[in-house]
C-alpha positions in Angstrom: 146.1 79.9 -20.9 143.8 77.6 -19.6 140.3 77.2 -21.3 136.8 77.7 -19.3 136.4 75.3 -17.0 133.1 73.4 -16.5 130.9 74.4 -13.7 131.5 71.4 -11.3 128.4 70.3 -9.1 128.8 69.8 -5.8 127.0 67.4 -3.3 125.2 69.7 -0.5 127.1 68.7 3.1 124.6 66.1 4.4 125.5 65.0 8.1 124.7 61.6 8.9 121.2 61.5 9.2 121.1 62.8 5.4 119.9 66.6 6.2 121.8 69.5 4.9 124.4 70.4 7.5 123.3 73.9 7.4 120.1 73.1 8.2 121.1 71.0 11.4 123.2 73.6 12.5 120.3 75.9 12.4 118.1 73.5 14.2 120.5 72.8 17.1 121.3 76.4 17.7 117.0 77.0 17.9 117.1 73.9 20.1 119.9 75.4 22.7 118.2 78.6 22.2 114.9 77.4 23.3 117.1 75.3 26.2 118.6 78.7 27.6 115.2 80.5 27.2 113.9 77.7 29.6 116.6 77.4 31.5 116.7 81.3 32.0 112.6 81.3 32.6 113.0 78.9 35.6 116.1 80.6 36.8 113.8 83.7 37.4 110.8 81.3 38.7 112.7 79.8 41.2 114.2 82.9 42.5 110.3 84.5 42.0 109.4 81.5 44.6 112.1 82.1 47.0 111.2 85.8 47.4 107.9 85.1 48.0 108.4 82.2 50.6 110.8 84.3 52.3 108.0 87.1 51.9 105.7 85.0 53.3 107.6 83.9 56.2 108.6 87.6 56.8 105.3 88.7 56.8 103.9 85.7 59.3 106.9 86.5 61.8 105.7 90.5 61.8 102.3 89.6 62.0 103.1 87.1 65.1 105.5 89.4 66.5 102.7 92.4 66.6 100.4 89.6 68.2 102.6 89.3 70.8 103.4 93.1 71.1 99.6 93.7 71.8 98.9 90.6 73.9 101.8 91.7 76.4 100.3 95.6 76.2 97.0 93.9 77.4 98.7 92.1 80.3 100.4 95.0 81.6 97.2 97.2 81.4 95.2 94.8 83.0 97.7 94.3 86.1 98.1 97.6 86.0 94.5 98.4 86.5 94.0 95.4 89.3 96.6 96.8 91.2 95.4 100.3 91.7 92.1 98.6 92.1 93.8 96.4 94.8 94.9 99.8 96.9 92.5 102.1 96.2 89.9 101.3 98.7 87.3 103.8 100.4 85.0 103.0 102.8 82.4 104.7 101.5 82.0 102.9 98.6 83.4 99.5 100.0 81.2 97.3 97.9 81.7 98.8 94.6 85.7 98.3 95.2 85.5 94.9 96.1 83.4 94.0 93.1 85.6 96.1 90.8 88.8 94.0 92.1 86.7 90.8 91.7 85.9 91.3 88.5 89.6 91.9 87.3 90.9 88.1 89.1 89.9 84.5 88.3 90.5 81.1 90.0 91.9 80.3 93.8 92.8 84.1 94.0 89.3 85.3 93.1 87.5 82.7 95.7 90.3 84.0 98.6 89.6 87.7 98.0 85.9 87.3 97.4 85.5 85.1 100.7 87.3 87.9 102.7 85.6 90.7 101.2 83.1 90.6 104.1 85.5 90.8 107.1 87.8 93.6 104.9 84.3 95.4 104.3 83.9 96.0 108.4 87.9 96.8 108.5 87.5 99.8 106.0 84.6 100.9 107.2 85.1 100.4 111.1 89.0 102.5 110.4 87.1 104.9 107.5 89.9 103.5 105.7 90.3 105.6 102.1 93.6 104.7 100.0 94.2 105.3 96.6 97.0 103.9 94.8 99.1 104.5 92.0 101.7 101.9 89.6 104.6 104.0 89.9 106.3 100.8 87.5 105.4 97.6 85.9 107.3 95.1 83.6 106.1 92.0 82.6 108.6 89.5 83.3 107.3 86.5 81.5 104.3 86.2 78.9 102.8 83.8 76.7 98.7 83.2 75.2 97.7 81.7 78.4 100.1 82.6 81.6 101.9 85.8 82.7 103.9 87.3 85.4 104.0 91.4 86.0 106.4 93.1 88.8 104.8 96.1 89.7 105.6 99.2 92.1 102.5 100.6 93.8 102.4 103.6 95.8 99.0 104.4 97.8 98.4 107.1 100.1 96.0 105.6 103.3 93.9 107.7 105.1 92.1 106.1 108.2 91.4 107.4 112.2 94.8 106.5 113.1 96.5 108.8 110.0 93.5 111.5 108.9 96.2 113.5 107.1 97.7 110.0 105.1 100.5 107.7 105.4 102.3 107.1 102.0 102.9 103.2 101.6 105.1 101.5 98.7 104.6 97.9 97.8 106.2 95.6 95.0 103.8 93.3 93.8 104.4 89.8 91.5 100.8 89.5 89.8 100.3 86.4 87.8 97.2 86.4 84.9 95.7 83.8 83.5 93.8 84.5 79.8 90.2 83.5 80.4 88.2 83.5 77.1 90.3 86.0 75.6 90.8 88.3 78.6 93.9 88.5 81.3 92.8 88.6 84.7 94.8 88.1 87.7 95.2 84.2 89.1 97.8 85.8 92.1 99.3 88.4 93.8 102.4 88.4 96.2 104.0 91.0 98.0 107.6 90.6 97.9 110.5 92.6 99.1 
């Protein structure tokens, strides 16, 4: 049988800079583990960023689209209003009606309806003229911050010498608005057929 052998040293496993193998190993696997932990942290920053620009973008495309939704709600209420002002005429309060249509229109259309209001005065008054209108419908038909266009169906009932019991009478009107330091009011009004 073979005698004790002689413990036998053995050189530690040295890579090539001279450092226990071991102990490299354990550093790279810290050094790829601190890699991923990066790597994973701006994975999830990235994505954090995305959902908030697409948040953010989100939110300013609602909030704009509201805007809009309550800008066009004013344009319709405000032609809507002008209109029924626009038939609803008495002649016994002939000034008040004027003014009240004055105040809802700017520009050309104002000046035209304001410089007639004399000679349509003595017309209501000389027929005792009373109508009073109605918007049966109204869409807008374009719209942006400064310019729209409404179409609008009016009925007014018109009383006057000629017709004491009332003649019904339907109209479709194109009404253009104009915003005017923040407020729509009326720039034109057509008839058409």
């Amino acid at each position: 049988m073979a005698g004790p052998t002689a413990p036998v040293e053995v050189e530690p496993d040295l890579d090539h800079t001279g450092k226990d193998a071991t102990a490299a190993t354990a550093d790279s696997e810290v050094r790829q583990s601190t890699r991923g932990f990066i790597a994973t942290m701006a994975a999830i920053a990235l994505v954090a960023l995305a959902a908030l620009v697409v948040g953010g973008v989100s939110w300013t495309n609602l909030r704009a689209e509201q805007a809009a939704q309550s800008r066009d709600e004013q344009i319709l209420e405000t032609a809507r209003q002008v209109v029924v002002n626009l038939v609803t005429l008495r002649h016994q309060s002939v000034d008040e009606d004027i003014q009240r249509v004055a105040d809802g229109t700017t520009g050309p259309f104002r000046e035209q309806f304001t410089s007639a209001s004399g000679s349509f005065g003595d017309v209501l008054n000389q027929g005792q003229v009373e109508s009073t209108g109605e918007v049966k419908e109204a869409g807008l038909v374009t719209s942006d911050d400064e310019h729209a266009v409404v179409l609008a169906a009016v009925t007014s009932t018109v009383k006057n010498t000629e017709a004491p019991n009332g003649e019904i009478r339907v109209y479709r009107m194109k009404v253009s608005l104009d915003s005017v330091d923040g407020n729509w009011l009326v720039s034109d009004v057509e008839f058409v057929a």
